[in-house]
KEDRENVO-302405 format. One record per residue (C-alpha): residue number from 1; x, y, z; residue in three letters. Coordinates in steps of 0.2 Angstrom, whole numbers, plus 2048, in hexadecimal, padded with zeros to 3 digits. Layout:
BEGIN
{NUM, {X, Y, Z}, 'Ala'};
...
This chain:
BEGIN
{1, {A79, 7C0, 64A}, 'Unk'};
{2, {A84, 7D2, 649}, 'Unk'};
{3, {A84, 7D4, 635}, 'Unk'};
{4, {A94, 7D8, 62E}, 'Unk'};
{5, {A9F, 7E9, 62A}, 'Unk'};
{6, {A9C, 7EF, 619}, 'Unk'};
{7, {AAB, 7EC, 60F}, 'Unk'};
{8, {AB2, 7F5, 600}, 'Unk'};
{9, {AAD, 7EA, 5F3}, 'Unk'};
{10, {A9D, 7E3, 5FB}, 'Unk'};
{11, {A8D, 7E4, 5EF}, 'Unk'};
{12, {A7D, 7E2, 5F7}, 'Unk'};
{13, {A79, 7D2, 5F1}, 'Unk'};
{14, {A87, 7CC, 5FB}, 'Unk'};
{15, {A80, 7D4, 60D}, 'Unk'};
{16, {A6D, 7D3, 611}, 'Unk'};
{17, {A66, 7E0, 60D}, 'Unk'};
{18, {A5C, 7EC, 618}, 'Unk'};
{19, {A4F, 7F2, 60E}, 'Unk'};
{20, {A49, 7E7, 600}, 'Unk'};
{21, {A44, 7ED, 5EC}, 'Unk'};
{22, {A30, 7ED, 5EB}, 'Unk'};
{23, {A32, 7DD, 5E0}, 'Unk'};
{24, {A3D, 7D5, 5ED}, 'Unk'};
{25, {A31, 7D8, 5FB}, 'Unk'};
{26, {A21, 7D0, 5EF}, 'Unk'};
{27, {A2A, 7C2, 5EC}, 'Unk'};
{28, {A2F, 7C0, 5FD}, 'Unk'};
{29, {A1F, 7C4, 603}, 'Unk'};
{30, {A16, 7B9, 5F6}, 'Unk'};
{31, {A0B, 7C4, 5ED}, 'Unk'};
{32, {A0B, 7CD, 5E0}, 'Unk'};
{33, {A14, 7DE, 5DB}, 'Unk'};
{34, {A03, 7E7, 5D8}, 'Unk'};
{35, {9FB, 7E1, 5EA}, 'Unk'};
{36, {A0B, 7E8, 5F2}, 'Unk'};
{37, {A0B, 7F7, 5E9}, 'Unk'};
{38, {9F8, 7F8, 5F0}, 'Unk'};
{39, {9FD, 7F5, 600}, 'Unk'};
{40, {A09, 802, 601}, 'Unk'};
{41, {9FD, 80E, 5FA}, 'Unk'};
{42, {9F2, 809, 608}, 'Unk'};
{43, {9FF, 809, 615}, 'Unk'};
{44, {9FA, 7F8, 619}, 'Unk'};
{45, {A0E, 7F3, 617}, 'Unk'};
{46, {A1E, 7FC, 620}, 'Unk'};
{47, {A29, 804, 613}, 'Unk'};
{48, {A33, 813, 611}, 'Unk'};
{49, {A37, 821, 604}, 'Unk'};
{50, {A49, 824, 600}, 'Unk'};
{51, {A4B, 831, 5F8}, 'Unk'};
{52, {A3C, 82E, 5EB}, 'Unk'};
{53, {A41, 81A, 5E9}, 'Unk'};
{54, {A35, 810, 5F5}, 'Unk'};
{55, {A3C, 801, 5FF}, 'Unk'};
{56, {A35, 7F5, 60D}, 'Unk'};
{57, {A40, 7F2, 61B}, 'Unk'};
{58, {A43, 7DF, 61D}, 'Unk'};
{59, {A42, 7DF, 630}, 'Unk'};
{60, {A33, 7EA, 62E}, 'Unk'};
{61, {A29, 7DD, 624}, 'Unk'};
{62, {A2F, 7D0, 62F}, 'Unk'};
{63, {A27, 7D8, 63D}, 'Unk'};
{64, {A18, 7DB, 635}, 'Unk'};
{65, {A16, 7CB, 62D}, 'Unk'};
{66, {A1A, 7C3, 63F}, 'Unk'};
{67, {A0C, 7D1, 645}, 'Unk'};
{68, {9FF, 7CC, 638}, 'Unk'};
{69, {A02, 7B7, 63A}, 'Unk'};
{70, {9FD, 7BA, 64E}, 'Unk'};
{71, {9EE, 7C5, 64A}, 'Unk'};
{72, {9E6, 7B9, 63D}, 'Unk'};
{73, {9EB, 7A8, 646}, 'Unk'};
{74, {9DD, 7A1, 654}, 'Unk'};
{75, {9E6, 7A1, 664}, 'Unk'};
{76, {9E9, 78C, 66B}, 'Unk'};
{77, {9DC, 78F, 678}, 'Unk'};
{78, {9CB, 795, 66C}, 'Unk'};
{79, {9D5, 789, 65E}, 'Unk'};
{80, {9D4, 77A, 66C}, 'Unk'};
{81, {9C3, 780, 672}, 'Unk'};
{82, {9B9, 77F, 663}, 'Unk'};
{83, {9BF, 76D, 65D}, 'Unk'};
{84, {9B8, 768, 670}, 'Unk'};
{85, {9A7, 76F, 66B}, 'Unk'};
């Protein structure tokens, strides 16, 4: 779905935002601020710098959310396979 034109008066709790507040992505995430903020040190997360502020784009994290739910689930075929044995 096309998001909408800014408008004069919009904040940004009105629109989705694009790049979510390290607090914002925890929660969202479900962990904690501190393992986030290890993450990032670790580059273990997307973020970006702006300016000195860091801020984790939310289609980023959705991707690599998606990328780390596929690498740590058994694929049907070994899953089906080891209940036969």
């Amino acid at each position: 779905m096309p998001r909408e034109p800014l408008q004069r008066g919009d904040t940004m709790d009105d629109l989705e935002r694009l790049a979510l507040r390290p607090a914002e992505a925890a929660r969202i995430l479900g962990i904690s601020a501190r393992t986030l903020w290890s993450w990032t040190r670790r580059g273990v997360v997307p973020y970006v710098h702006v300016g000195r502020i860091v801020r984790y784009p939310r289609a980023a994290l959705e991707a690599w959310l998606a990328e780390q739910a596929a690498r740590h689930s058994a694929p049907e075929s070994e899953a089906e396979g080891s209940a036969d044995e």
